[in-house]
N, C-alpha and C positions, 0 to 999 in steps of 0.2 A: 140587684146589687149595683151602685151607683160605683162609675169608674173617675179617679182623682187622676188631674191633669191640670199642668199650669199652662197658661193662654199667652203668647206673649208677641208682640206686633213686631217687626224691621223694616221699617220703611214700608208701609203700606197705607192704599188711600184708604179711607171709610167710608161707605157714601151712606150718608142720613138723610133720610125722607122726615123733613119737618112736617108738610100738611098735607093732605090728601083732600080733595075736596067734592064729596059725592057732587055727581050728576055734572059736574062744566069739566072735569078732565082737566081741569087743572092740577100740578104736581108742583111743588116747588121743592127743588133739592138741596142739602149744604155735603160739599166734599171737603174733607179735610187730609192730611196725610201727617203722621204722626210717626217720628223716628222712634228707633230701641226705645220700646214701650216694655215692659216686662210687667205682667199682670197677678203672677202668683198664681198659687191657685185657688178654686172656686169658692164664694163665700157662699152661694146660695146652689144645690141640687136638688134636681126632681123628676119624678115619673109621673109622665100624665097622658092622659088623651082629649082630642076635641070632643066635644059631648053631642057637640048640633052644631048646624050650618047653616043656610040659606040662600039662596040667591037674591042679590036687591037693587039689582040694575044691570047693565052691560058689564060684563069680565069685573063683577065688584059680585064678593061672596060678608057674608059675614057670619063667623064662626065662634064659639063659646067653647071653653075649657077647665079642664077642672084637674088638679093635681096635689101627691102629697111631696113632700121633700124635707130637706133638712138643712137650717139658715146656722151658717157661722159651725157647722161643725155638730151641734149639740142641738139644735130647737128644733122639734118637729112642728110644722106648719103645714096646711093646705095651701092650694092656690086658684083660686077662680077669674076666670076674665073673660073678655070677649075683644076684635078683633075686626077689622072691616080689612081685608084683602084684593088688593085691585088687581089683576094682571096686564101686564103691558106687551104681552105676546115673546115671544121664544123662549117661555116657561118661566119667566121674571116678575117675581109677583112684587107689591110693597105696598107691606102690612102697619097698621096702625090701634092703637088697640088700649086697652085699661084693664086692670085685674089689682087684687086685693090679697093679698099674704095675712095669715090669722094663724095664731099659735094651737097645737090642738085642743088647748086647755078653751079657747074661745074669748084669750083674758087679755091679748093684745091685738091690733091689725095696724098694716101699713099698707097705704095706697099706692100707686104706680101709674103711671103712662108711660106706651112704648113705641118705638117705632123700629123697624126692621126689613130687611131686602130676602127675599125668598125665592129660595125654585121649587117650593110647596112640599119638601121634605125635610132642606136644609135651611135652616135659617141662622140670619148674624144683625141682633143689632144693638141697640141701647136702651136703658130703661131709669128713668127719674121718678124717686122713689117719694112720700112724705108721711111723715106720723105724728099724732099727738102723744105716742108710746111715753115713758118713762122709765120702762119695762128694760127686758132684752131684746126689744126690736127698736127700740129707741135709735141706737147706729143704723138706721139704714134712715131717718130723717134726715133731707138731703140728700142723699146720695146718689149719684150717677155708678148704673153696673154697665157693664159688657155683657152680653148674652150668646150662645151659640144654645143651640136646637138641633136635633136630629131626629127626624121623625120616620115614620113608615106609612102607606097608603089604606091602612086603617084607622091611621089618627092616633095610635099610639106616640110618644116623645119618650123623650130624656133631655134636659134641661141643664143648663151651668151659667151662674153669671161670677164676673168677677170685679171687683173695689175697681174703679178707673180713676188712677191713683194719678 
């Protein structure tokens, strides 16, 4: 059972990890800070787990996952992606990653890239979404969501994003 709840920012900073750049440890960041934000609630939920992992350099994992949920309310979709995880030590990871939304029917998808700050249970970040849809997934061509995550140490989630209106 997926729990509804609306997201809503007061003056708080975001910090976005634009690139992560295997192997130079290079990180470039953008911080923003966004007054009374009020986000609604969630247009995209889902249960998922990571499926596989791997280690592929110093404190950099890269992980694959797979979930079902429900977009806008009404559309059941999957979700598959994967993820490259750096950690920067005192348990602060920042994740980078791409996954793909597909209606169960298998009759529409919408791609994604995301980037996000993590302590490898919790996560908050953002996701820019694109489609050649015409469908019901068409609305999420363009679009920038909000994300939080909540996971457990077996890879299980729960997923919410919301319209960042």
């Amino acid at each position: 059972m997926m729990i509804k709840e609306t997201f809503s920012f007061s003056t708080v900073a975001i910090v976005v990890v634009l690139s992560l750049v295997a192997g130079t440890g290079t990180t470039t960041i953008l911080t923003a800070t966004y007054a009374q934000t009020n986000l609604g609630g969630p247009i995209f939920e889902e249960n998922g787990q990571v499926t596989g992992q791997k280690e592929i350099g110093p404190n950099m994992m890269q992980l694959t996952f797979s979930a079902n949920g429900t977009m806008k309310g009404n559309i059941e979709v999957t979700n598959t992606g994967d993820f490259v995880s750096a950690s920067t030590g005192d348990n602060l990871f920042f994740d980078q990653g791409q996954g793909a939304i597909t209606t169960t029917d298998g009759s529409e998808t919408a791609n994604y890239t995301f980037i996000e700050v993590s302590n490898g249970t919790a996560y908050q970040g953002a996701s820019a979404y694109s489609t050649n849809s015409t469908g019901r997934l068409s609305v999420l061509n363009n679009m920038l969501v909000i994300s939080k995550i909540e996971g457990d140490e077996s890879g299980d989630y729960v997923g919410r994003q919301w319209i960042w209106k």
